[in-house]
N, C-alpha and C positions, 0 to 999 in steps of 0.2 A: 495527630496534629494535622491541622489543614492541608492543603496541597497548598493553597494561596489562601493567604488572610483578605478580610475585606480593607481595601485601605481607600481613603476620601482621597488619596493622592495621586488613583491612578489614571489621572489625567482628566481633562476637559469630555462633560457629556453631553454628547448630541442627540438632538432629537430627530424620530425619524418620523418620517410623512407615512410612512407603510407603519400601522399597528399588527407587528407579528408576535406581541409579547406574549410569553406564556406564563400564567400567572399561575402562583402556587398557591396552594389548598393544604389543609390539612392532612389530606392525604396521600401529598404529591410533591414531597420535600426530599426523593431520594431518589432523582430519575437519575435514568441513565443516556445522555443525549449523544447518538449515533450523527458527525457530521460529515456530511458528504454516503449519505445511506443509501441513495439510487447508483452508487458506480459500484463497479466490478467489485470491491476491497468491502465497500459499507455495506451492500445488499447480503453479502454473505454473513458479515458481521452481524446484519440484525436477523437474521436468518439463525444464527447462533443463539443469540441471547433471549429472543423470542421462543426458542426451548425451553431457557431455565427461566423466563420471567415471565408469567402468562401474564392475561390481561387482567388488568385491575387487582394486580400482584404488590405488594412491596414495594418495589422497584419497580416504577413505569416505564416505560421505553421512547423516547421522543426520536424525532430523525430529522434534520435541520438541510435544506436542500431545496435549491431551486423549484422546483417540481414535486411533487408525492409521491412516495413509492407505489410500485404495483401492489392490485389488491393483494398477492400469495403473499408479498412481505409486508403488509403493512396490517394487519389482524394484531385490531392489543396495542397498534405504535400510532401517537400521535405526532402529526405534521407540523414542522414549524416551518414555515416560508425564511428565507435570508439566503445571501449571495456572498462568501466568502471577498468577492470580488468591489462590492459596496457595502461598506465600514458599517453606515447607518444603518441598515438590515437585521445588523445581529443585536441590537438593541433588545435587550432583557432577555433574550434566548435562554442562558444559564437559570435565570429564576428558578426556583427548587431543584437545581440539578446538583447532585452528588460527583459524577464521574463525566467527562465528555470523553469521546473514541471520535479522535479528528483523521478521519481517513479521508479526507477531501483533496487533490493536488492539482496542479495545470499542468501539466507532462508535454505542453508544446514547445514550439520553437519563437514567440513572440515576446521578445525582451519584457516587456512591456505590463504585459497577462501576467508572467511569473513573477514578475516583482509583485504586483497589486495583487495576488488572490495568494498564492505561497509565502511569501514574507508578509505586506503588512496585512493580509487577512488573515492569518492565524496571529500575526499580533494585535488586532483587533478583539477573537476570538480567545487568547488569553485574558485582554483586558476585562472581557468580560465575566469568564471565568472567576478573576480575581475579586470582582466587585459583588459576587454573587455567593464567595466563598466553596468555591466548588474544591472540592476535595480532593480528586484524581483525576490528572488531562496525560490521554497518552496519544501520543501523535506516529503516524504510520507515515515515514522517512522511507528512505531508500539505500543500498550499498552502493548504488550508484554514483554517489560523493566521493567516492575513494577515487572518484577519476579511471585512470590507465590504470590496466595492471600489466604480466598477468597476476593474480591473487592467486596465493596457495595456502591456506591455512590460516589467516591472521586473525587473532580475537578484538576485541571492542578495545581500542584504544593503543591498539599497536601501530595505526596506521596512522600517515598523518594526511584527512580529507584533501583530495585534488580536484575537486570536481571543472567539467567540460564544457557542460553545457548550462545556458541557463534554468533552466531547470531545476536540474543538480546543484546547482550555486543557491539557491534562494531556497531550494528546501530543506539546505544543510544552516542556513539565516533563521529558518521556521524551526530547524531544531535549537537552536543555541538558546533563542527566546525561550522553549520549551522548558528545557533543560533548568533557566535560569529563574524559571518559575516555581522547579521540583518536580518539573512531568517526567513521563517514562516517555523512550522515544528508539520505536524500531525501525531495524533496518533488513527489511526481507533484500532478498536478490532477486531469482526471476520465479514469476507466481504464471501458476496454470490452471486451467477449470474453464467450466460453462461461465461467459462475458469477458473472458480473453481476449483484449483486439491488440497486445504487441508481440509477446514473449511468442509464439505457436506459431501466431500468423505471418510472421516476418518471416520466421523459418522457413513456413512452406514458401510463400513468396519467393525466396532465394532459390529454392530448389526446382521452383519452376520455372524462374525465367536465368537461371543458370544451373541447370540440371548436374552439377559437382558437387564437390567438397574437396578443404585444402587435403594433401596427403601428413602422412605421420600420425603419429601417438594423437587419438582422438581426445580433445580438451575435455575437462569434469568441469561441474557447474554446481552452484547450490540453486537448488528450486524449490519448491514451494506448492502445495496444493491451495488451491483458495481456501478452503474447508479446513484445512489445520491452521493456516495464519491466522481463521477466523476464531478458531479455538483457542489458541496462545492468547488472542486478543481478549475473548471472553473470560480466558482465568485470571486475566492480570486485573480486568477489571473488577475482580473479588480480592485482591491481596493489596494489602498498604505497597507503598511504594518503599523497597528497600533498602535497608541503611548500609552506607559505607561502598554502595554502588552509584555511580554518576547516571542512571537510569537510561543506558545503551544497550541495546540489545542486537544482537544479528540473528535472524530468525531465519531459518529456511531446516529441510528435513538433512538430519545426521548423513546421507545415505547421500552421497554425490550421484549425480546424474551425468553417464559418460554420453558426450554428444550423438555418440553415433546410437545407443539407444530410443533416442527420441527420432534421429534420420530414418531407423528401421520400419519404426512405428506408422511416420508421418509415408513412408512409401508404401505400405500394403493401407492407409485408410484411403492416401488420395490416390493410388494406383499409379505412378508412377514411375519412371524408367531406371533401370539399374543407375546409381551414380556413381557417375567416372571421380577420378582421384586424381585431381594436378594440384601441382606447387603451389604452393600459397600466395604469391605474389601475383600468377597469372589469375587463381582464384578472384583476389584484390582488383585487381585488371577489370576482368569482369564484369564483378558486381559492382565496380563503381563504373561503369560504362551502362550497365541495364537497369539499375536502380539508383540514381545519383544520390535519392538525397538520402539514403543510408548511412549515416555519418561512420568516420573512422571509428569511434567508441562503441557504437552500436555494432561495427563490424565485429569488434575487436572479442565484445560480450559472449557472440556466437561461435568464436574461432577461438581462443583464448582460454585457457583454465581462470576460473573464478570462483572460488567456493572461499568459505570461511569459519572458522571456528562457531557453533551453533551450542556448543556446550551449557552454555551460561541459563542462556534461556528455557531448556528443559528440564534443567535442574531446578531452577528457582519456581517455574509454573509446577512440577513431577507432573507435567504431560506425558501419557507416548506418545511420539512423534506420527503415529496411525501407520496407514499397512503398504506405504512407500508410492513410486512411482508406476509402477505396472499396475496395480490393481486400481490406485485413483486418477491415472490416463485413461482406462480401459471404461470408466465409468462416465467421464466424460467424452468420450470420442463420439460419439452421434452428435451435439452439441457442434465440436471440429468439422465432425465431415461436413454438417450440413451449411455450416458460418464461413469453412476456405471453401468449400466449391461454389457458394453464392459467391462469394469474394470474387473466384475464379471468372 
């Protein structure tokens, strides 16, 4: 069965002054449209699927995105120009498409932005979906909706969404729609690899211009390589979407990452000084005196246990979750050194 049927009801169609349509051909009725394919999430993504789908394969590869990807990822993928953030843009985009991987998001702080490109651009991008009959839309969310924690184990559905920031608010709005359409709709935690600009680089950040860490039992995390999210991503988008699941998932590796593992690492790559151990609250002190706009939730992510039941999702893909955090940090770390000491 469809993901979405085509209905004439699904509201009023505009026309757009930009001709970005991609028209379908007889041999081009079973793409696979990557959107938001030049950021950290999508590049990998098509980076994935560009393995199993070569060019002028089966399965086409489209990638929907302001801009075009670099040539290393765009071999075999064609460009569709649209702006999550203007509705009219995505006009026919879905034509021939089969599956969309909407990993597109606006992870800033302007009310404004995340309303318009997280809520109603992925409801746009449903619409269109819907009108074009596209079969599987899975949308790359966040755990971050869960708001405050700390999180110690919880599976899909045990918790009930508190999200903080707007952000968090409107991308948990881009799931509901999702969801309410029959997509699949994940929620990684913190993701690491080469095009990393939060999860790593915060870290170091903190440890440079506050050379600590709180004392006590070092917090676990769920993390994530880019390279396996992009994997998870790529098997779902070969299996129907499952019945008798509300199509939630929490994606990150089985294998908790204890804070002070990744503090070890980040001090012999950027060479760095022994780090002192105080109280959490002068910690707090701090880092919100040297880095203001670090919000309390963001603190909270880095100091704080947060991991979550990841069960579900490698059952249902029978991925292995790949060869953990030491060997896929260690592969990435020149990428690190070389992106936080320009940083620096």
């Amino acid at each position: 069965m469809a993901f979405i049927s085509p209905r004439s009801t699904a509201g009023p169609t505009r026309t757009s002054t930009t001709d970005n349509r991609a028209t379908t051909t007889s041999t081009d009725t079973d793409a696979i449209l990557v959107v938001g394919g030049t950021g950290f999430i999508g590049s990998a993504v098509l980076k994935e699927l560009a393995r199993e789908h070569p060019a002028h394969g089966p399965r086409p590869l489209r990638v929907l995105s302001r801009r075009p990807p670099q040539a290393a990822e765009a071999t075999g993928v064609r460009h569709v120009a649209g702006d999550l953030a203007d509705p009219l843009t995505l006009r026919d985009v879905c034509s021939g498409v089969a599956t969309v991987i909407h990993a597109a998001s606006y992870v800033g702080r302007d009310r404004h932005k995340c309303h318009d490109i997280n809520h109603l651009g992925t409801q746009a991008l449903l619409a269109e979906a819907r009108r074009h009959g596209v079969r599987h839309f899975i949308y790359v969310s966040t755990a971050s909706i869960y708001g405050m924690g700390p999180h110690r184990g919880p599976h899909e559905g045990q918790l009930e969404p508190s999200p903080v920031s707007p952000a968090s608010t409107t991308r948990l709005r881009a799931e509901e729609a999702v969801r309410a359409a029959g997509g699949t709709v994940l929620r990684p935690h913190l993701i690491y690899g080469a095009g990393d600009r939060w999860f790593v680089p915060t870290v170091s950040r903190v440890l440079r211009q506050v050379p600590s860490w709180p004392d006590g039992t070092p917090p676990r995390s769920s993390v994530i390589a880019v390279e396996d999210l992009a994997r998870v991503i790529a098997a779902l988008s070969r299996q129907p979407r499952p019945h008798g699941n509300d199509g939630t998932y929490h994606v990150a590796d089985p294998r908790l990452l204890p804070m002070d593992s990744l503090l070890a690492r980040l001090r012999t790559l950027l060479r760095l000084p022994e780090i002192q151990r105080v109280p959490i609250s002068e910690h707090r002190a701090l880092v919100r005196q040297r880095i203001p706009e670090l919000s309390a939730h963001q603190y909270a992510l880095l100091t704080e246990d947060h991991w979550f039941d990841t069960s579900h999702i490698w059952h249902h893909t029978e991925l292995d979750p790949g060869p953990g955090f030491d060997e896929r940090f260690a592969a990435c770390s020149a990428w690190y050194a070389q992106h936080l000491n320009h940083e620096a």
